[in-house]
C-alpha atoms as an extended CHARMM CRD file, in Angstrom:
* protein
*
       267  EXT
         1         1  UNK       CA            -21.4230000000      -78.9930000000      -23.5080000000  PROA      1               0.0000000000
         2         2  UNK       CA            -19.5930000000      -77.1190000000      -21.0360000000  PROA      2               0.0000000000
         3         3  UNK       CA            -19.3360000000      -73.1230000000      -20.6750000000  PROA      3               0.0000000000
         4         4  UNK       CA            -15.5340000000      -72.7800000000      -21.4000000000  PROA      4               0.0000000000
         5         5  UNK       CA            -16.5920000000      -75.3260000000      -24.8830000000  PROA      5               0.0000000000
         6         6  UNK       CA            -19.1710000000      -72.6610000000      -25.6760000000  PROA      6               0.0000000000
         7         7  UNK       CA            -16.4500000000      -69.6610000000      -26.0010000000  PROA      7               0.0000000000
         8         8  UNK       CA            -15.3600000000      -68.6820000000      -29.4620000000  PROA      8               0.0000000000
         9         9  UNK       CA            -12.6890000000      -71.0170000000      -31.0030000000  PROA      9               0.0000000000
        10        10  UNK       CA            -10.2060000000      -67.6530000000      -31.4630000000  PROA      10              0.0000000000
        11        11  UNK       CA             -9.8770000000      -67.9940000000      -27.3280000000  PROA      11              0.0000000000
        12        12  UNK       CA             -8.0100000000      -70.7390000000      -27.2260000000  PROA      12              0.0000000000
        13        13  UNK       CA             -5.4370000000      -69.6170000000      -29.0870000000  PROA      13              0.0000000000
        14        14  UNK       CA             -4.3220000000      -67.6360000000      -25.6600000000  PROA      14              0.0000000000
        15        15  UNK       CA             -5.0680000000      -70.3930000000      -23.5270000000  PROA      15              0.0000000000
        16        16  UNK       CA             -1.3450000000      -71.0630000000      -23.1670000000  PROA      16              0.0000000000
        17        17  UNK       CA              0.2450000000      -67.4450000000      -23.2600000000  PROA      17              0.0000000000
        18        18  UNK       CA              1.4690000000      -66.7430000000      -19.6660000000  PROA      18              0.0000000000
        19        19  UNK       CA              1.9020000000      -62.8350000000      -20.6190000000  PROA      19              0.0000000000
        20        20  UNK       CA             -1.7820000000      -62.3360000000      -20.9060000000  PROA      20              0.0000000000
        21        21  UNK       CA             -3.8160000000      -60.9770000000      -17.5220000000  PROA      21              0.0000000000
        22        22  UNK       CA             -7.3120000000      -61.1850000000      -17.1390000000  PROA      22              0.0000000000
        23        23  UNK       CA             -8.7110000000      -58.3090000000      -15.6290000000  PROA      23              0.0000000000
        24        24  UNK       CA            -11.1190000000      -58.2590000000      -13.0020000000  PROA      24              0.0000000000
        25        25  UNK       CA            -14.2980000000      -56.2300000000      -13.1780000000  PROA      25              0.0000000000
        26        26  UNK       CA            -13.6350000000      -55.8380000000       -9.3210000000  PROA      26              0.0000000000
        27        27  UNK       CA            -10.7480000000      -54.1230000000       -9.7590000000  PROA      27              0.0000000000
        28        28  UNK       CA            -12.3920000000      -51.7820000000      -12.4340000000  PROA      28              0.0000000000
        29        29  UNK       CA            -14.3320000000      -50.6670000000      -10.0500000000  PROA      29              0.0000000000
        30        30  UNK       CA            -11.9910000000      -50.1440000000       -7.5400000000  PROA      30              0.0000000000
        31        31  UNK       CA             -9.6260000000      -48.0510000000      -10.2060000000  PROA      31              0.0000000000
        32        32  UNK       CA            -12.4550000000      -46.1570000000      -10.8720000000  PROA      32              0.0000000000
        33        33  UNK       CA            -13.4710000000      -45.3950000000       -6.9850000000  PROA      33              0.0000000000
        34        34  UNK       CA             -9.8500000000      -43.9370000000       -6.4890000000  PROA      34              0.0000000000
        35        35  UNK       CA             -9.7940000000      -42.0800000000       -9.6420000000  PROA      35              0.0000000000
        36        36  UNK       CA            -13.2600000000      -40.4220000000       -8.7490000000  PROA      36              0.0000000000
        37        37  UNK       CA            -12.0750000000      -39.8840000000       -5.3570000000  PROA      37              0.0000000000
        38        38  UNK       CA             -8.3820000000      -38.1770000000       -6.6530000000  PROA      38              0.0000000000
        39        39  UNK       CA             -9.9840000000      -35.7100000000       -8.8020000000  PROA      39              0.0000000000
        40        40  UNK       CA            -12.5170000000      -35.0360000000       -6.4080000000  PROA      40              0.0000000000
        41        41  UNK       CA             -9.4610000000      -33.7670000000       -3.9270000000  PROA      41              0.0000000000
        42        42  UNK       CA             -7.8820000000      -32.0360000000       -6.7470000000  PROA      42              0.0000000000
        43        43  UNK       CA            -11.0770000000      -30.1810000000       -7.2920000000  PROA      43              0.0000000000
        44        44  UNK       CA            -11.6490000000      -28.7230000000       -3.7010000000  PROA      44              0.0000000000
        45        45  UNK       CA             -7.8150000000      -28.3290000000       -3.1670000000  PROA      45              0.0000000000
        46        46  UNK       CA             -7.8430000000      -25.8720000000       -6.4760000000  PROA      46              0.0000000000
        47        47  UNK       CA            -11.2360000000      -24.2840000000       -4.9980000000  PROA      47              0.0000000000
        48        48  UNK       CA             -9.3010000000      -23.0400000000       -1.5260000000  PROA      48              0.0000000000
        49        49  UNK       CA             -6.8950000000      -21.7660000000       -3.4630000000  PROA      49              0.0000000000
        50        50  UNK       CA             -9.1570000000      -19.8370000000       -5.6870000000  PROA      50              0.0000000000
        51        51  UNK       CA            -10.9460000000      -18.9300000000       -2.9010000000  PROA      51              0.0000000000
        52        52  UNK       CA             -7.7480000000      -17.7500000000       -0.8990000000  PROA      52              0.0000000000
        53        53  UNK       CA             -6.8820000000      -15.8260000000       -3.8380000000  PROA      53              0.0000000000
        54        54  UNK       CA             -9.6350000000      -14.0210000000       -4.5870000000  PROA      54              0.0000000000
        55        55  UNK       CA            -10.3880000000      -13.2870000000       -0.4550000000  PROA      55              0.0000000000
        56        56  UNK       CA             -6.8390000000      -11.7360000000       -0.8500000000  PROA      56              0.0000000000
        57        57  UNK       CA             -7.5000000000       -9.7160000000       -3.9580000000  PROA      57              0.0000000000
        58        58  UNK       CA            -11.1570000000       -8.2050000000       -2.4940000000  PROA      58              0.0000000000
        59        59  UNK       CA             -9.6450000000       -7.6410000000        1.0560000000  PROA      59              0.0000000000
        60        60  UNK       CA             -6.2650000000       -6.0110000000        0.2560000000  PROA      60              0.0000000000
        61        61  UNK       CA             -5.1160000000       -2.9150000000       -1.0460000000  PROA      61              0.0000000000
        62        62  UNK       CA             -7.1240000000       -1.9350000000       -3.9960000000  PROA      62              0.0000000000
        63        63  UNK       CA             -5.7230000000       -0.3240000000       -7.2120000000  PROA      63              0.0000000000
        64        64  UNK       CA             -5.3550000000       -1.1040000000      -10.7440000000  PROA      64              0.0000000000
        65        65  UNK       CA             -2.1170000000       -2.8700000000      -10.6270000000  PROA      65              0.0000000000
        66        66  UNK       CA             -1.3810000000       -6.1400000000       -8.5270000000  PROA      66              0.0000000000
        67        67  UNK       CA              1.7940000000       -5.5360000000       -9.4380000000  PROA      67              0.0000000000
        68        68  UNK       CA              3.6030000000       -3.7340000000       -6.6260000000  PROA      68              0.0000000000
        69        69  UNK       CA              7.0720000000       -2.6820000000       -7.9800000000  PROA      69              0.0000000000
        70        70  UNK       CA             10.4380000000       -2.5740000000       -5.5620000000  PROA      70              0.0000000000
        71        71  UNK       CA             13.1060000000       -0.3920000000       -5.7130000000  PROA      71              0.0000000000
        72        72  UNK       CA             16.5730000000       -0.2250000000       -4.3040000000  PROA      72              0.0000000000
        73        73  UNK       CA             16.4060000000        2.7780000000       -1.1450000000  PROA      73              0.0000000000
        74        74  UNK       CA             20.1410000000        1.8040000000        0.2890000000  PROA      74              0.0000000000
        75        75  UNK       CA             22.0140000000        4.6000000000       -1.8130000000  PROA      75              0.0000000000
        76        76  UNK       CA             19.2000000000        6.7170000000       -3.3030000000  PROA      76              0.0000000000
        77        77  UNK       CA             15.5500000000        7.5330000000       -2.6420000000  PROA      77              0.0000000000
        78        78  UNK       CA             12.7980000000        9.6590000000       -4.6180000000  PROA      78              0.0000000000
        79        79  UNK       CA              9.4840000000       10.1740000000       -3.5740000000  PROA      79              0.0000000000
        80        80  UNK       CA              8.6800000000       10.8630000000       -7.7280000000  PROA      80              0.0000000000
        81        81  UNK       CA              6.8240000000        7.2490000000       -8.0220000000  PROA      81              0.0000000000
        82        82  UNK       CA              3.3860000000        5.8460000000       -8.6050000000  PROA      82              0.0000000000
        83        83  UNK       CA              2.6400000000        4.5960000000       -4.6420000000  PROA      83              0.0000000000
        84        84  UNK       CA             -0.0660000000        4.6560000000       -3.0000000000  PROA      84              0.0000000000
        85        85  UNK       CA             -1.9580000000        4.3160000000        0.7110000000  PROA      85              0.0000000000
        86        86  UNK       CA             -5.1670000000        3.7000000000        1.1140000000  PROA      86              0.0000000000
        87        87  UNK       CA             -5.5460000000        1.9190000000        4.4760000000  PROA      87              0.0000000000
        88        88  UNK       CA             -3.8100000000        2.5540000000        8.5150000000  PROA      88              0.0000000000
        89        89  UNK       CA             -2.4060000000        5.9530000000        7.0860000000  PROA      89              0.0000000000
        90        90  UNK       CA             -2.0830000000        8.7540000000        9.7970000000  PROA      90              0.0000000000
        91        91  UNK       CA             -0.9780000000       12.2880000000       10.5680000000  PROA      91              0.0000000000
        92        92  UNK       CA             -0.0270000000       12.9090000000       13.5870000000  PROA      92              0.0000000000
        93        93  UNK       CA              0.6520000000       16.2460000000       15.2510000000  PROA      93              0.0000000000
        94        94  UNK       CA              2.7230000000       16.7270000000       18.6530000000  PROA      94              0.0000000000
        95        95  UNK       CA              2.5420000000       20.1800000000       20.3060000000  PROA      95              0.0000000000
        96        96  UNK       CA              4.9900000000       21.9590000000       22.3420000000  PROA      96              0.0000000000
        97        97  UNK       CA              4.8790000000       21.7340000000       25.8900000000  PROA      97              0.0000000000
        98        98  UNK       CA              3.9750000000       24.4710000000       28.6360000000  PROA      98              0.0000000000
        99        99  UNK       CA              7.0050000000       26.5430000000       30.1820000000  PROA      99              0.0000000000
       100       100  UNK       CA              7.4490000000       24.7360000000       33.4440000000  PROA      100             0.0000000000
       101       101  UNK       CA              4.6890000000       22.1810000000       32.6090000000  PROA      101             0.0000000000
       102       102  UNK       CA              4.6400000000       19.2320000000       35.2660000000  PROA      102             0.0000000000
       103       103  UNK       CA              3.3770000000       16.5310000000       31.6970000000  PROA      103             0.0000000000
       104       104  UNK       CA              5.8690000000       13.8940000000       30.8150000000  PROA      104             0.0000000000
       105       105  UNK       CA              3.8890000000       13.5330000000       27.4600000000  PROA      105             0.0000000000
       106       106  UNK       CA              3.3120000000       16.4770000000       25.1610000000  PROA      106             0.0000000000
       107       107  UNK       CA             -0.5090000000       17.0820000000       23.6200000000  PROA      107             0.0000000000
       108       108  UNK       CA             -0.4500000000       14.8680000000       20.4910000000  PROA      108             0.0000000000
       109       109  UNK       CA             -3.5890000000       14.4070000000       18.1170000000  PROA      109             0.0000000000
       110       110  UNK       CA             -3.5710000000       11.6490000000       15.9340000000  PROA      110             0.0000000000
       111       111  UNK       CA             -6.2790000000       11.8720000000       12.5350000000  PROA      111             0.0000000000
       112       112  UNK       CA             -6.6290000000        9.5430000000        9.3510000000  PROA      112             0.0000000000
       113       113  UNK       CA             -4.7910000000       10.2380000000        5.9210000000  PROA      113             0.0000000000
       114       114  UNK       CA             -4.1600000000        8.6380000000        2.8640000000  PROA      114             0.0000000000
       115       115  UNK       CA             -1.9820000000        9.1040000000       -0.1690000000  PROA      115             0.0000000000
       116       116  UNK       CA             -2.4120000000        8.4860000000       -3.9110000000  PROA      116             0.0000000000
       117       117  UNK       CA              0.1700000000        9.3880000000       -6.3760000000  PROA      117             0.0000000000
       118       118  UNK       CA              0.8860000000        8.5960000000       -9.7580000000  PROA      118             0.0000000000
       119       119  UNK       CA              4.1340000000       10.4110000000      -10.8750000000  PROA      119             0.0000000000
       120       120  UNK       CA              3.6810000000        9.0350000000      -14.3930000000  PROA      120             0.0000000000
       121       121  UNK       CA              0.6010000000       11.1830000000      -14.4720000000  PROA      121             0.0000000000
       122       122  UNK       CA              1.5260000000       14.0650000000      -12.2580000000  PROA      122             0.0000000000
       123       123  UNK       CA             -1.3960000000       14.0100000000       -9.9130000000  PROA      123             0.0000000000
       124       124  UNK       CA             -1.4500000000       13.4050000000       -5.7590000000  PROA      124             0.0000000000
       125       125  UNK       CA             -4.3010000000       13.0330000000       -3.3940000000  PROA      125             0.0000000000
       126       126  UNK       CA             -3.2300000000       13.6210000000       -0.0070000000  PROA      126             0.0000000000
       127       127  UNK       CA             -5.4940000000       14.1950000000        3.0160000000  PROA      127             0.0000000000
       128       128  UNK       CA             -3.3800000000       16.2770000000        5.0580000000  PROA      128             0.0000000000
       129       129  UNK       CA             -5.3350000000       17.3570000000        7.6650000000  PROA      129             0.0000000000
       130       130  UNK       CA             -8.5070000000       15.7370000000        9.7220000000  PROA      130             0.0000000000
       131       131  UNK       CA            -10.6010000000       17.9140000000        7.0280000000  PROA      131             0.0000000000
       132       132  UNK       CA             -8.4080000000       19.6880000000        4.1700000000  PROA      132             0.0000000000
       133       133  UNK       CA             -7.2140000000       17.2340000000        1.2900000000  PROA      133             0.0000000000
       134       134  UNK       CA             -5.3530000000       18.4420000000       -1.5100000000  PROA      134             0.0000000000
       135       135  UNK       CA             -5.8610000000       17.6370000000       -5.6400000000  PROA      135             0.0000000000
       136       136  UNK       CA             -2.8460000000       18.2320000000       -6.8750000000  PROA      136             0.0000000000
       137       137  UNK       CA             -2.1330000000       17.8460000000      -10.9190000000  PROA      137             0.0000000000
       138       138  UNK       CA             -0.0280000000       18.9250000000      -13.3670000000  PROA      138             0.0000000000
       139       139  UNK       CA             -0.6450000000       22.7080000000      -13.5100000000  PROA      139             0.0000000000
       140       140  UNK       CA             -3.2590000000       23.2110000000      -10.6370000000  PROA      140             0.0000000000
       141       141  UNK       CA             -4.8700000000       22.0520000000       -7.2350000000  PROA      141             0.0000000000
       142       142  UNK       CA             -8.0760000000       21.8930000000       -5.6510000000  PROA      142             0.0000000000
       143       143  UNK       CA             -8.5860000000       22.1920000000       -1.5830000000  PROA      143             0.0000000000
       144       144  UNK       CA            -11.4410000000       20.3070000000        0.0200000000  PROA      144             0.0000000000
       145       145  UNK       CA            -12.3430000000       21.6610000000        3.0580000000  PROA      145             0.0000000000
       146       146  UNK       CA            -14.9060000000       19.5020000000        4.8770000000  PROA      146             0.0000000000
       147       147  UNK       CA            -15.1190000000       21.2190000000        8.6530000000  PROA      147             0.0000000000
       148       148  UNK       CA            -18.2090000000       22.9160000000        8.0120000000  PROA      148             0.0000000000
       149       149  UNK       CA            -21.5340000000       21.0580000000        7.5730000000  PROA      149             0.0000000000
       150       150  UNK       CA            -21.1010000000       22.3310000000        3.8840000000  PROA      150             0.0000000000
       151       151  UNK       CA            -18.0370000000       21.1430000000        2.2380000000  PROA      151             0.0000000000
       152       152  UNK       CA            -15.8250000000       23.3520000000        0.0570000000  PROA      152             0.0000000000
       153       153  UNK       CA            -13.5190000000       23.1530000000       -2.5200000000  PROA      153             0.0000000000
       154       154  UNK       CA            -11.0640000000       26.3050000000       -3.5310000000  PROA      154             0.0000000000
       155       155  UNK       CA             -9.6730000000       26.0710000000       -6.8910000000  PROA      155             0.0000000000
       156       156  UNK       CA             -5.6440000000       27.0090000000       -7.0870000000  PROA      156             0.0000000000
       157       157  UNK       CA             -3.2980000000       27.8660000000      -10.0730000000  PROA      157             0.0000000000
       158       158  UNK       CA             -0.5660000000       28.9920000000       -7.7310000000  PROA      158             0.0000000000
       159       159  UNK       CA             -0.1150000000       25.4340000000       -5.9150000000  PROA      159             0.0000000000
       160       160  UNK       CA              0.1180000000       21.7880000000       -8.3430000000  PROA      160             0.0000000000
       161       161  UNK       CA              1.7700000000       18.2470000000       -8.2250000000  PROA      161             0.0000000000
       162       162  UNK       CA              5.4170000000       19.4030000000       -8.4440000000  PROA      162             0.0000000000
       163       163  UNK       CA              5.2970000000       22.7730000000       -6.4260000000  PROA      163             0.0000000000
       164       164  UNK       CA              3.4600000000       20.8440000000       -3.1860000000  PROA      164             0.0000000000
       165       165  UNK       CA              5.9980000000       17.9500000000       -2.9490000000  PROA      165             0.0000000000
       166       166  UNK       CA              8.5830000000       20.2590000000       -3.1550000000  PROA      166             0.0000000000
       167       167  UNK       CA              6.4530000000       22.1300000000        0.5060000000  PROA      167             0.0000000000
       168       168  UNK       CA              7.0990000000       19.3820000000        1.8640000000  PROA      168             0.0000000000
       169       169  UNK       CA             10.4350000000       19.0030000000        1.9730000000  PROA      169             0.0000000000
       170       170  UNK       CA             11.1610000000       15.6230000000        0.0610000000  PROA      170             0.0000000000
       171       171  UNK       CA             12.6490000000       16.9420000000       -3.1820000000  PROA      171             0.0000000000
       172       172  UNK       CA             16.4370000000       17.1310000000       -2.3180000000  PROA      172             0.0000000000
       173       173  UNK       CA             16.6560000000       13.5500000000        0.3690000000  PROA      173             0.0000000000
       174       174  UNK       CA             19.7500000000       12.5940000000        1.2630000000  PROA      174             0.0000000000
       175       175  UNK       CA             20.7640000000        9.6570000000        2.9160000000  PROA      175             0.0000000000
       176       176  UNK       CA             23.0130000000        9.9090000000        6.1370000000  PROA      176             0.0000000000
       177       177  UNK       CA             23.0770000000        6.5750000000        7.7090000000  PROA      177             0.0000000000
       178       178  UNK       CA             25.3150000000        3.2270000000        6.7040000000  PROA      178             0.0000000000
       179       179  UNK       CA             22.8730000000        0.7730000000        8.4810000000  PROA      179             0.0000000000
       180       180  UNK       CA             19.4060000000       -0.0390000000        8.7830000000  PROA      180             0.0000000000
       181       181  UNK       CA             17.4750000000        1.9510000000       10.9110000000  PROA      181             0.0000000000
       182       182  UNK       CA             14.7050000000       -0.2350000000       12.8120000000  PROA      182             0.0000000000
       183       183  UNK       CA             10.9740000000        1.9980000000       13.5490000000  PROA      183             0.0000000000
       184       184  UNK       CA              7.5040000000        1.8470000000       12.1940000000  PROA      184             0.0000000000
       185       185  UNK       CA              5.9080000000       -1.5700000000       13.5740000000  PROA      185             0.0000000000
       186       186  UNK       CA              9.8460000000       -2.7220000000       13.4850000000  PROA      186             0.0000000000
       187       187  UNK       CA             10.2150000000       -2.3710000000        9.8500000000  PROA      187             0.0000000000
       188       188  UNK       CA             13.6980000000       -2.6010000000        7.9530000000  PROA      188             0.0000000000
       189       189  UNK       CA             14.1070000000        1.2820000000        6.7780000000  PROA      189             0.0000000000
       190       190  UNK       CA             16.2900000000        3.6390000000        5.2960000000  PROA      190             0.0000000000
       191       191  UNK       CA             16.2210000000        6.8430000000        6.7340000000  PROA      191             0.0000000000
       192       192  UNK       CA             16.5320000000       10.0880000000        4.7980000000  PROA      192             0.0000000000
       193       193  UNK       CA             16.4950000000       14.0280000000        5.9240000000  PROA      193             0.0000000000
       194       194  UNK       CA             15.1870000000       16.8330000000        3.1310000000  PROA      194             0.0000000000
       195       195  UNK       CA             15.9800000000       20.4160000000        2.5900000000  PROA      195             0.0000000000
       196       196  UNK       CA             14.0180000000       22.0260000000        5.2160000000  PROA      196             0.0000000000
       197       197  UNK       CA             14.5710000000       25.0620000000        3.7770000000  PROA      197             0.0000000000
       198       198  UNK       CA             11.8050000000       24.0460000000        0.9850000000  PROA      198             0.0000000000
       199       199  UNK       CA              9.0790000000       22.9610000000        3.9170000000  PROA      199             0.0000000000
       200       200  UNK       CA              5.7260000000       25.0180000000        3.5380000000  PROA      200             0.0000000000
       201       201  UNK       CA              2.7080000000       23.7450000000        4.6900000000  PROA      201             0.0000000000
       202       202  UNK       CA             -0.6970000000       24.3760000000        4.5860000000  PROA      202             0.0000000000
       203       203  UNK       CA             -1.9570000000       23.4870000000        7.9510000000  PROA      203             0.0000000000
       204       204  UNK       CA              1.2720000000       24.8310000000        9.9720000000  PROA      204             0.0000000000
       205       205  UNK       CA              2.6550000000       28.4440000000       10.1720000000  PROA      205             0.0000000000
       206       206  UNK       CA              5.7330000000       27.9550000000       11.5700000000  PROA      206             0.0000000000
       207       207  UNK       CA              9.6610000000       27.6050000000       10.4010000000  PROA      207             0.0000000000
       208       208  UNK       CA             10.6260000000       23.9030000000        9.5770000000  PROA      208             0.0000000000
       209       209  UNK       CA             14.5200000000       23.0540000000       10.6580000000  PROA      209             0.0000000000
       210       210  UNK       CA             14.3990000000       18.9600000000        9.9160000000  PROA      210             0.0000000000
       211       211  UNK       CA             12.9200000000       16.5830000000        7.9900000000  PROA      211             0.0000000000
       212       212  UNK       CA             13.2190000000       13.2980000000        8.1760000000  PROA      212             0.0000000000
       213       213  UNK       CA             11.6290000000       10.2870000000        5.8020000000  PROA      213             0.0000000000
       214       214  UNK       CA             11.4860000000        6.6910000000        5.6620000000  PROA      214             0.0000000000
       215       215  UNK       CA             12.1170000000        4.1590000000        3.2090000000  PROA      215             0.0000000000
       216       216  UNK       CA             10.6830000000        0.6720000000        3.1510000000  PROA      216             0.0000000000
       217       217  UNK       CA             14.5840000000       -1.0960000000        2.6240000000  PROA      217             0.0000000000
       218       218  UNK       CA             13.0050000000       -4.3430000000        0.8150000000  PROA      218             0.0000000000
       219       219  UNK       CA             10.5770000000       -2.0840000000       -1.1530000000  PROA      219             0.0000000000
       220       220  UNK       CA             11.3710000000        1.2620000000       -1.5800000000  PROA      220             0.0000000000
       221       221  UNK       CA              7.8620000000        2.6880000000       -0.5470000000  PROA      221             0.0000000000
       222       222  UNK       CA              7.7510000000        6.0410000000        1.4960000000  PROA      222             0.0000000000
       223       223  UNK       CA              6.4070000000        4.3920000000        5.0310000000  PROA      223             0.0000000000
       224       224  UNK       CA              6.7110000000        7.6020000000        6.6530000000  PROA      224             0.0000000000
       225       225  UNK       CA              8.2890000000       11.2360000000        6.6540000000  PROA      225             0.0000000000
       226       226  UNK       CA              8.4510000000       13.5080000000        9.9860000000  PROA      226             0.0000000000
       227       227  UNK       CA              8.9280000000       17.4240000000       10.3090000000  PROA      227             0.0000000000
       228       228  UNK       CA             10.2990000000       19.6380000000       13.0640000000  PROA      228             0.0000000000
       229       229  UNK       CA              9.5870000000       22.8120000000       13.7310000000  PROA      229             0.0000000000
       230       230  UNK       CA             11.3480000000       25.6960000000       15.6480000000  PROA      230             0.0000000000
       231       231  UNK       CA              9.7430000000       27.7180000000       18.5380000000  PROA      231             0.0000000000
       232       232  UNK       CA              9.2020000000       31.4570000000       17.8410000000  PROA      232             0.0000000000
       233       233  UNK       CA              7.6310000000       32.3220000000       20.4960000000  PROA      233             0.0000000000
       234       234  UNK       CA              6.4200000000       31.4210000000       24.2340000000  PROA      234             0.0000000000
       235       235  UNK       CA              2.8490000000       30.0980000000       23.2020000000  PROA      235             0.0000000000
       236       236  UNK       CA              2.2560000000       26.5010000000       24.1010000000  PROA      236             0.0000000000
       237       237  UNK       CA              0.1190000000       25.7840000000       21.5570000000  PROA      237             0.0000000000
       238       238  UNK       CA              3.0870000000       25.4400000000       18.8430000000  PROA      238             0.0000000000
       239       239  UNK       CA              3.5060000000       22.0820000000       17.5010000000  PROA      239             0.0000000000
       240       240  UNK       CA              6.8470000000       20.6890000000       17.7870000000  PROA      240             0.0000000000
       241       241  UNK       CA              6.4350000000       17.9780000000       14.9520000000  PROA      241             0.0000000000
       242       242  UNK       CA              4.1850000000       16.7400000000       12.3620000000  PROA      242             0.0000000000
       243       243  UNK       CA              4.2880000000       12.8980000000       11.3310000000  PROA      243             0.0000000000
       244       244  UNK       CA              2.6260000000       11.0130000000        8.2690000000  PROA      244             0.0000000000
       245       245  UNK       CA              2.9350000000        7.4650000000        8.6410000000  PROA      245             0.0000000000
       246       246  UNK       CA              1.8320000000        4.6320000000        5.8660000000  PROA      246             0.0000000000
       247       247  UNK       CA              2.6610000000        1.3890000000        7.2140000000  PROA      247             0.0000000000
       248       248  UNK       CA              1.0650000000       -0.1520000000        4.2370000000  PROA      248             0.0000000000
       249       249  UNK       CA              2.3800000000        2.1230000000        1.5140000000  PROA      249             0.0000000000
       250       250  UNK       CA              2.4180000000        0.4060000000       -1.9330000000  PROA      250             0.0000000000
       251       251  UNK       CA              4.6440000000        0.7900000000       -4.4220000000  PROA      251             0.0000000000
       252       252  UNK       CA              2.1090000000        0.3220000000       -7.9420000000  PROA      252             0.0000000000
       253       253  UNK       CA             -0.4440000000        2.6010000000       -9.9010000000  PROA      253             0.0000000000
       254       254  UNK       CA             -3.1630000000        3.4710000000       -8.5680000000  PROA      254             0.0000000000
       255       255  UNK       CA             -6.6720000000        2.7740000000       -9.4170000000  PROA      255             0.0000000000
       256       256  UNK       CA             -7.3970000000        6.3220000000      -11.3550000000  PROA      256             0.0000000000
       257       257  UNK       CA            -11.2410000000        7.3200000000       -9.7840000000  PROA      257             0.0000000000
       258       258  UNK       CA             -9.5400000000        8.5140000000       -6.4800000000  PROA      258             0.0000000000
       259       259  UNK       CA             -8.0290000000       10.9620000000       -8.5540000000  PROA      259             0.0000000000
       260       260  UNK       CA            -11.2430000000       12.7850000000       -9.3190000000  PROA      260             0.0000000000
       261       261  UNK       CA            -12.1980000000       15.4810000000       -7.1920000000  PROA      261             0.0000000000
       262       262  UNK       CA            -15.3900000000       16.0260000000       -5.0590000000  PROA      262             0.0000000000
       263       263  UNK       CA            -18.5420000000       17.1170000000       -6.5710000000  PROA      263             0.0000000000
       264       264  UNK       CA            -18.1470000000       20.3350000000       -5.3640000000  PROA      264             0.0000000000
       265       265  UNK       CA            -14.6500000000       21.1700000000       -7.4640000000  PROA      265             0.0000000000
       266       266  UNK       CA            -14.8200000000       23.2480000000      -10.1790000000  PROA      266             0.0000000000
       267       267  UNK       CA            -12.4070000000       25.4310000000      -11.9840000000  PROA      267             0.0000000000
């Protein structure tokens, strides 16, 4: 008897049928190899991208919100938002030059800052000085002052969120320019000037008569704010300007534990 005789008699009844295909275990296999070998790209492809993600997340800007907001700077700007800066922020002083000084360059000093605000919760962090930075909230302030080898922190009823903006001159800014206004790193801005008249700060005793700010024009985000001063006297050591710069300003919440103050503030 011969193998095909052997088969079941229900076989035959396809013997005939041209629509039937007989599969090959070979080509199993082979199906099976590329299938293996597709979902085994698939895998590592959705690995780099979790991986890129998450190397983006740890490595940029931290806060509690991922989800940086943009606002519309062309007609109207207000520095009353939840932004932040945590990273490349500066403040930059530039001092008056001698009477009949031979420098091209005036003295300029150039020290970290940063800037957390939350405007929904009336509270700012701003290091405005190599060692003073203020907590400001609602209804009071504290200022760390970390020059000596001892830090300290003054406690202050007379100075909060609203009344320090409002020192610095950003409470009133108009907008005086039809076009965009390339500076910072060549960064698309709108520029704005305040009321100098309001300018009062802490680490300069001197009259204010301009101040200018800058708005990120895709954004919104403050990305910078300079203020001149005017020269009462003959003393070389005035400064002629003051700059804050944030580069990498964001407009979202913050995360809220840079908010709390130093150990060493206390009501």
């Amino acid at each position: 008897m011969s193998k095909r005789d052997s088969l079941p008699e229900f076989f035959d009844e396809y013997k005939d049928d041209d629509d039937v295909e007989l599969v090959d275990s070979g080509d199993c296999a082979k199906n099976l190899r590329n299938f293996c070998l597709r979902l085994l790209i698939s895998l590592v492809l959705i690995g780099c991208v979790s991986g890129s993600l998450i190397w983006s997340f740890v490595n940029g800007e931290s806060g509690t919100s991922t989800n940086e907001n943009h606002r519309d700077a062309s007609k109207n700007f207000s520095i009353f938002v939840d932004q932040y800066s945590e990273k490349e922020g500066l403040y930059i002083t530039t001092y008056k030059l001698p009477e009949n000084s031979d420098d091209i360059d005036p003295k300029v000093e150039e020290f970290q800052s940063f800037w957390f605000q939350s405007n929904t919760n009336q509270t700012l962090v701003h290091q405005i000085s190599p060692d003073v930075t203020i907590y400001a909230f609602e209804k009071h302030s504290y200022w760390y002052d970390t020059s000596s080898d001892s830090p300290k922190c003054r406690f202050d009823t007379n100075m909060n969120y609203l009344t320090y903006i409002k020192n610095l001159g950003m409470t009133t800014l108009k907008r005086y320019h039809s076009e965009y206004e390339e500076t910072h790193n060549g960064e698309k801005v709108f520029i704005y000037q305040g009321n100098p008249n309001e300018v009062l700060l802490a680490n300069v005793n001197q009259t204010a008569f301009l101040v200018t700010a800058y708005a990120d024009a895709t954004t919104g985000a403050l990305l910078a704010w300079d203020t001149y001063f005017t020269f009462e006297s003959d003393s070389s050591d005035l400064v002629y300007k003051t700059s804050y710069e944030y580069p990498r300003m964001i407009l979202a919440k913050p995360d809220p534990t840079y908010f709390i103050p130093p150990k060493e503030c206390s009501p």
